[in-house]
C-alpha positions in Angstrom: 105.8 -85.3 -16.6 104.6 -86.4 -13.4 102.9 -84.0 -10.5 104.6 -84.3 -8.0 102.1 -82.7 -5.7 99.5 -85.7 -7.1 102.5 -87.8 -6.0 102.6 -86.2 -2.2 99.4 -86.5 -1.8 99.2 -90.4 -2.8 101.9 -91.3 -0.8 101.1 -89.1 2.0 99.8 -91.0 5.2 99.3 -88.4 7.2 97.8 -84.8 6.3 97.7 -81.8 8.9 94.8 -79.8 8.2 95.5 -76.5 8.9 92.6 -74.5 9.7 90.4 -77.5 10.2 87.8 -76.7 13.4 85.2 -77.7 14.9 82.3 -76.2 12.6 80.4 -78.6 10.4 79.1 -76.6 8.3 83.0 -75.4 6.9 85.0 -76.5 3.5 88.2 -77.6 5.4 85.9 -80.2 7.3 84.1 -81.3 4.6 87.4 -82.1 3.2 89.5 -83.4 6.2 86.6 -86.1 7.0 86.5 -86.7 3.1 90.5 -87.0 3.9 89.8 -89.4 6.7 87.7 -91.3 5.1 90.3 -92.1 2.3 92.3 -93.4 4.5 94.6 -90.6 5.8 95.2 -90.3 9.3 94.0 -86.6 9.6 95.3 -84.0 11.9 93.5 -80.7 12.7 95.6 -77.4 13.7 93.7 -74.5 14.3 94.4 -71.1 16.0 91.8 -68.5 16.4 88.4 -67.9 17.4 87.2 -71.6 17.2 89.8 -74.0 19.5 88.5 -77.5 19.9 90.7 -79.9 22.0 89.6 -82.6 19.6 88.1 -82.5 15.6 87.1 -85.2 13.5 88.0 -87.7 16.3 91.8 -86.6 16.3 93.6 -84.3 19.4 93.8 -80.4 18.0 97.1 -78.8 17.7 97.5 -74.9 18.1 100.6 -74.7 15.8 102.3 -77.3 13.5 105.1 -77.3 15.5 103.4 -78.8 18.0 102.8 -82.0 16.9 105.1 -84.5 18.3 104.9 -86.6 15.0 105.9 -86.4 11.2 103.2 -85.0 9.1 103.6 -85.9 5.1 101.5 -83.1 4.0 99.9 -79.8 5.3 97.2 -78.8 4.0 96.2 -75.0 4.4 92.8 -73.3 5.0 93.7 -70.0 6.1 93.3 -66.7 3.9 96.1 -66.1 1.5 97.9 -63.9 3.6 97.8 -65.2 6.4 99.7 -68.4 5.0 103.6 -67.3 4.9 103.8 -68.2 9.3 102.5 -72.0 8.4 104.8 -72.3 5.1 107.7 -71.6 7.5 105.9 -74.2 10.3 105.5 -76.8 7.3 109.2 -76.1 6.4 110.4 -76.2 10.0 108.1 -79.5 10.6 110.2 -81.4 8.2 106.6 -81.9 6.0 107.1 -83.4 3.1 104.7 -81.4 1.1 102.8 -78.1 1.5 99.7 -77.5 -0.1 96.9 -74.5 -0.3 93.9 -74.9 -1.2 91.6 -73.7 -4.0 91.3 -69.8 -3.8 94.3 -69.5 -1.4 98.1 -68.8 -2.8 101.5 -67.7 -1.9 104.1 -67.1 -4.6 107.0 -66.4 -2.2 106.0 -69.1 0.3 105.4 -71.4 -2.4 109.4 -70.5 -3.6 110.5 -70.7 -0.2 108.9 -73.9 0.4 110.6 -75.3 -3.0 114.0 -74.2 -1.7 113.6 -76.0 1.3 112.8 -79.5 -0.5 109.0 -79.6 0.0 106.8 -80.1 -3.2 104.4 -76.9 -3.0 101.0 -76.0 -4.9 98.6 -73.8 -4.5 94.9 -73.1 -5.6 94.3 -76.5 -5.8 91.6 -78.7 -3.5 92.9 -81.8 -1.9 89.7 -83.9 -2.4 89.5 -82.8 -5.9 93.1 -84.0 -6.8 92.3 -87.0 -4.7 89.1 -88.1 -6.4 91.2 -87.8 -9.8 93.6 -91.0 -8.5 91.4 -93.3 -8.5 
């Protein structure tokens, strides 16, 4: 049976990478520029302590909602429970796909996501899955 997760995030063209600052040294920019430099148009949202008007070459968004294009797939670097707010962005968005990464899940956001149409994972890493398509 195919993943339909591996399926999103072959198709996707563009990823939003929630959580994705301006820090170097983090695992969400390790992975976005990895991302990036597969191919996908990569865009950061961050909210916090560490705003940056631009990451990775690419303007910064606050929210999801605020970007004034379609994203195919958000991809989530924020502690487990803070994740149910951007499940309901992702839904909201009109993403295609919502996916958190290794170490960070949601059962009822994941469910909520499903019954809105999106494919949803969890605990799995994007560059991982990615490397595994080749």
């Amino acid at each position: 049976m195919p993943d339909a997760a591996l399926e999103a995030l072959r198709d996707a063209k563009t990823i939003a990478v929630v959580g994705l600052d301006s820090r170097q040294n983090r695992t969400s920019t390790q992975i976005a520029t990895y991302l990036q430099r597969a191919g996908y148009r990569v865009i950061p949202v961050h909210r916090g302590q560490f705003p940056a008007d631009e990451v990775l070459g690419e303007k910064a968004y606050e929210r999801l909602l605020d970007i004034p294009e379609k994203v195919d797939l958000v991809d989530v670097f924020v502690r487990s429970e803070h994740t149910g707010p951007v499940i309901d962005d992702a839904i909201a968005a009109g993403a295609k796909a919502v996916w958190l990464q290794s170490g960070i899940s949601n059962d009822e956001g994941m469910a909520r996501a499903s019954a809105a149409g999106l494919i949803a994972t969890q605990d799995r890493c994007t560059m991982v899955e990615h490397r595994g398509l080749r």
